[in-house]
C-alpha positions as CSV (number, residue, x, y, z in Angstrom):
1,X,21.4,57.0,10.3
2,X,21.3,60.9,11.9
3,X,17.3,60.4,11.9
4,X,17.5,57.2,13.6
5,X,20.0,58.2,16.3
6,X,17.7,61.0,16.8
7,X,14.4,58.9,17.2
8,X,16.3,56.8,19.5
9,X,17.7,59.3,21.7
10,X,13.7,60.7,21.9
11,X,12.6,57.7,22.5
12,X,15.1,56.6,25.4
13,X,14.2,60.1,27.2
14,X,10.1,59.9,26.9
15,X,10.3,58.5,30.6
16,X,12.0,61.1,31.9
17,X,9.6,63.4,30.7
18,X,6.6,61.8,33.3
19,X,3.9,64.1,34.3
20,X,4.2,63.1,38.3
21,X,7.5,63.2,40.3
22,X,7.8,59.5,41.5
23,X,5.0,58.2,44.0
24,X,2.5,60.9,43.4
25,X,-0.7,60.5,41.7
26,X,-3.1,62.5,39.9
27,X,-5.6,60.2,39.6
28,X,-8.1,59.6,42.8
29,X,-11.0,59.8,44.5
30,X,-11.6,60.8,48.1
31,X,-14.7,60.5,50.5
32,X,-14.1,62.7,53.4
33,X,-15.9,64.0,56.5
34,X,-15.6,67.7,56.6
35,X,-15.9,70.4,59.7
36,X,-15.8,74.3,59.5
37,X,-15.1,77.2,62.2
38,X,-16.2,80.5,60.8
39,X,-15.7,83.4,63.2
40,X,-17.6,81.2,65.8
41,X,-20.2,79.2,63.8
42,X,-19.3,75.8,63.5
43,X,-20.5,73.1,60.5
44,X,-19.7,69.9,59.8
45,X,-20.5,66.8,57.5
46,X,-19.5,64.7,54.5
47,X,-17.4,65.3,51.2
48,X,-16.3,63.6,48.4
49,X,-12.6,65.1,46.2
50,X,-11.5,63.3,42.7
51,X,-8.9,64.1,40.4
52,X,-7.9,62.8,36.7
53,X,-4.5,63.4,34.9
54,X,-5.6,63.8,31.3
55,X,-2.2,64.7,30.1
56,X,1.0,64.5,30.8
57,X,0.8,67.6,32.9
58,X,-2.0,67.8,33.1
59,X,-5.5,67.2,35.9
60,X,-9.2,67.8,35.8
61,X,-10.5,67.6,39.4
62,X,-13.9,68.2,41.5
63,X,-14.7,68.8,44.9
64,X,-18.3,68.5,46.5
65,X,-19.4,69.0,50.1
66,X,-22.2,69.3,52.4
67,X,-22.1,70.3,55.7
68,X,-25.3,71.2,58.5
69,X,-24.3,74.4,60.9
70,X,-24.5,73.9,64.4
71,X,-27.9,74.1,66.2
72,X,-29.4,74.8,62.7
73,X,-31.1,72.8,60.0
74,X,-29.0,75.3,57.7
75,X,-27.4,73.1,55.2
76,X,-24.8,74.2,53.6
77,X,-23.3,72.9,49.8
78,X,-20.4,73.9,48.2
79,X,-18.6,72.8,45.1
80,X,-16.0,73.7,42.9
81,X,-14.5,71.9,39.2
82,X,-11.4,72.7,37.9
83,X,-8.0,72.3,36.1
84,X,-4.5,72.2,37.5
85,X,-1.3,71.8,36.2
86,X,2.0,70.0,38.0
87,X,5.6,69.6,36.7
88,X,8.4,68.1,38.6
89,X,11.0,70.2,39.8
90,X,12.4,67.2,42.0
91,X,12.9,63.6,41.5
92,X,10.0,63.5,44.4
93,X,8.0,66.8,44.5
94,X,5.6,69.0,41.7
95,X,4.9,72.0,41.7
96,X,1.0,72.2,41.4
97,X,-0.9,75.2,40.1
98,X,-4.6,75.0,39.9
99,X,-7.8,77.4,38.6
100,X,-11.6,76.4,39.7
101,X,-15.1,77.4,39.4
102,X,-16.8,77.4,42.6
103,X,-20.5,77.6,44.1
104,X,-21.5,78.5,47.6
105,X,-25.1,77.2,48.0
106,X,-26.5,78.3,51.6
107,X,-30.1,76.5,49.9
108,X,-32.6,79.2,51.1
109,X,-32.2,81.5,48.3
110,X,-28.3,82.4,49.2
111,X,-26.1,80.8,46.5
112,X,-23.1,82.3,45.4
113,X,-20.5,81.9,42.3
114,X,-17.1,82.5,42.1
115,X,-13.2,81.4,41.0
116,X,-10.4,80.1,43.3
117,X,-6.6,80.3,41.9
118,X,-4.0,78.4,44.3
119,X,-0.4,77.1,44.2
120,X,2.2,75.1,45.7
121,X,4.3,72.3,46.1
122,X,3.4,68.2,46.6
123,X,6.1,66.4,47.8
124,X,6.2,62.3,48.5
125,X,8.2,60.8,51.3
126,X,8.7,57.2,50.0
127,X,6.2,54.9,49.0
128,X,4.0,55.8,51.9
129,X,3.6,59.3,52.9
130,X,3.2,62.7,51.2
131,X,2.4,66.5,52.1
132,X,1.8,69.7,50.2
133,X,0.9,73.1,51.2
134,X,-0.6,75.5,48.7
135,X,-1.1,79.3,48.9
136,X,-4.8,80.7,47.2
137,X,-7.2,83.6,46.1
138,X,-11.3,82.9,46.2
139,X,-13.6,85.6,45.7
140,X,-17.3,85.2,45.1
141,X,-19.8,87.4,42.6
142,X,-22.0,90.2,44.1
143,X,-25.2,88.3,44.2
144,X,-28.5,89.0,46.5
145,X,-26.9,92.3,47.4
146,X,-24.4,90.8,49.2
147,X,-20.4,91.4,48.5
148,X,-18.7,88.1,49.8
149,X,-14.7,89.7,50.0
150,X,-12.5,88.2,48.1
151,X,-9.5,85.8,50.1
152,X,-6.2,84.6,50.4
153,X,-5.8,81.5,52.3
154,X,-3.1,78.3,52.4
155,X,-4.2,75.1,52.2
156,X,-1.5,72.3,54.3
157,X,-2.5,68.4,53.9
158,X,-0.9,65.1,53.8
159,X,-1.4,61.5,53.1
160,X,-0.4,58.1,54.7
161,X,-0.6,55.8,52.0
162,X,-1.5,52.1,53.5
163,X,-1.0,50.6,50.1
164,X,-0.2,51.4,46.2
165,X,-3.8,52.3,46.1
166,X,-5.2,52.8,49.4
167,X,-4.6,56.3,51.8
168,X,-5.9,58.6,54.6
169,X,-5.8,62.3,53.6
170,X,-6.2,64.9,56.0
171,X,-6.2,68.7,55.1
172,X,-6.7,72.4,57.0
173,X,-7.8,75.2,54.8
174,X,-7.0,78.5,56.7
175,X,-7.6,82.3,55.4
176,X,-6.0,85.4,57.6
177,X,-8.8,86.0,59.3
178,X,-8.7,82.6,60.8
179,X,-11.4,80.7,59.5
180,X,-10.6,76.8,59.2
181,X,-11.8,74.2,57.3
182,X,-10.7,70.4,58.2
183,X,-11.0,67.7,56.0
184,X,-10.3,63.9,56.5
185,X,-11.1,60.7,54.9
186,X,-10.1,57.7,52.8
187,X,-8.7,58.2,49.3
188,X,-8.3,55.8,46.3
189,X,-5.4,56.4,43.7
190,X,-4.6,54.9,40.6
């Protein structure tokens, strides 16, 4: 009878135990178009984001873009794959940590590899909105005989959701020295 009472009482408290705080998802995919202002020099073009919750708390995600500076044909990759972890710390909002491999790939000859380590909090606003802001370190490999400088940087974003699966995300990537990144674009969650 103790066992049973014990299952039961496990049992009746596995849903509370959800990897997401209510109307935010871990799994998506994103297509975004992407700009860049770095002291001056100016890039833009296309991206594409994804994410999968493999556990309960749990994500995989990826993160591809290419963008063409300004008055150049430079062309410009980068891409970074990754693991994060999120646990709800209110009936609406995670707290989100996340670690990455990264590559800066300038194509002629310049490519770089590195880590980025960020966290912060995702919050949803109802059904149809949510923000988060995250705080971050990236820092690049000496490679080429160039030292990239490692950075801090804090990442705000947010997301009207049109429908259960459909959403615009927009984001600004900023470090102290000012340099931005903007990304917006269409995401699909499940």
């Amino acid at each position: 009878m103790k066992n049973s009472l014990i299952a039961l009482a496990l049992a009746a408290a596995l849903p509370f135990t959800a990897s997401a705080a209510e109307n935010l998802s871990y799994n998506y995919a994103e297509a975004d178009y992407a700009k860049t202002d770095v002291d001056g020099i100016k890039a833009d073009g296309w991206g594409v984001k994804g994410s999968y919750g493999f556990l309960p708390n749990f994500h995989a995600f990826g993160e591809y873009s290419r963008q063409e500076v300004d008055h150049t044909n430079i062309k410009v990759d980068q891409w970074k794959v990754g693991a994060g972890y999120n646990v709800e710390i209110a009936p609406s909002t995670d707290f989100v940590a996340r670690v990455a491999y990264q590559k800066f790939d300038r194509k002629h000859g310049l490519d770089f590899n590195g880590y980025s380590a960020e966290a912060g909090i995702r919050t949803a606003f109802g059904a149809h909105a949510e923000v988060y802001g995250m705080v971050g370190y990236e820092d690049y490999a000496k490679k080429h005989g160039v030292d990239i400088d490692g950075q801090w940087y804090g990442r705000l974003g947010g997301q009207v959701k049109l429908n259960q699966n459909w959403g615009l995300n927009g984001e600004l990537k900023m470090n102290r020295h000012g340099d931005k990144e903007y990304t917006v674009g269409p995401r699909f969650s499940w």
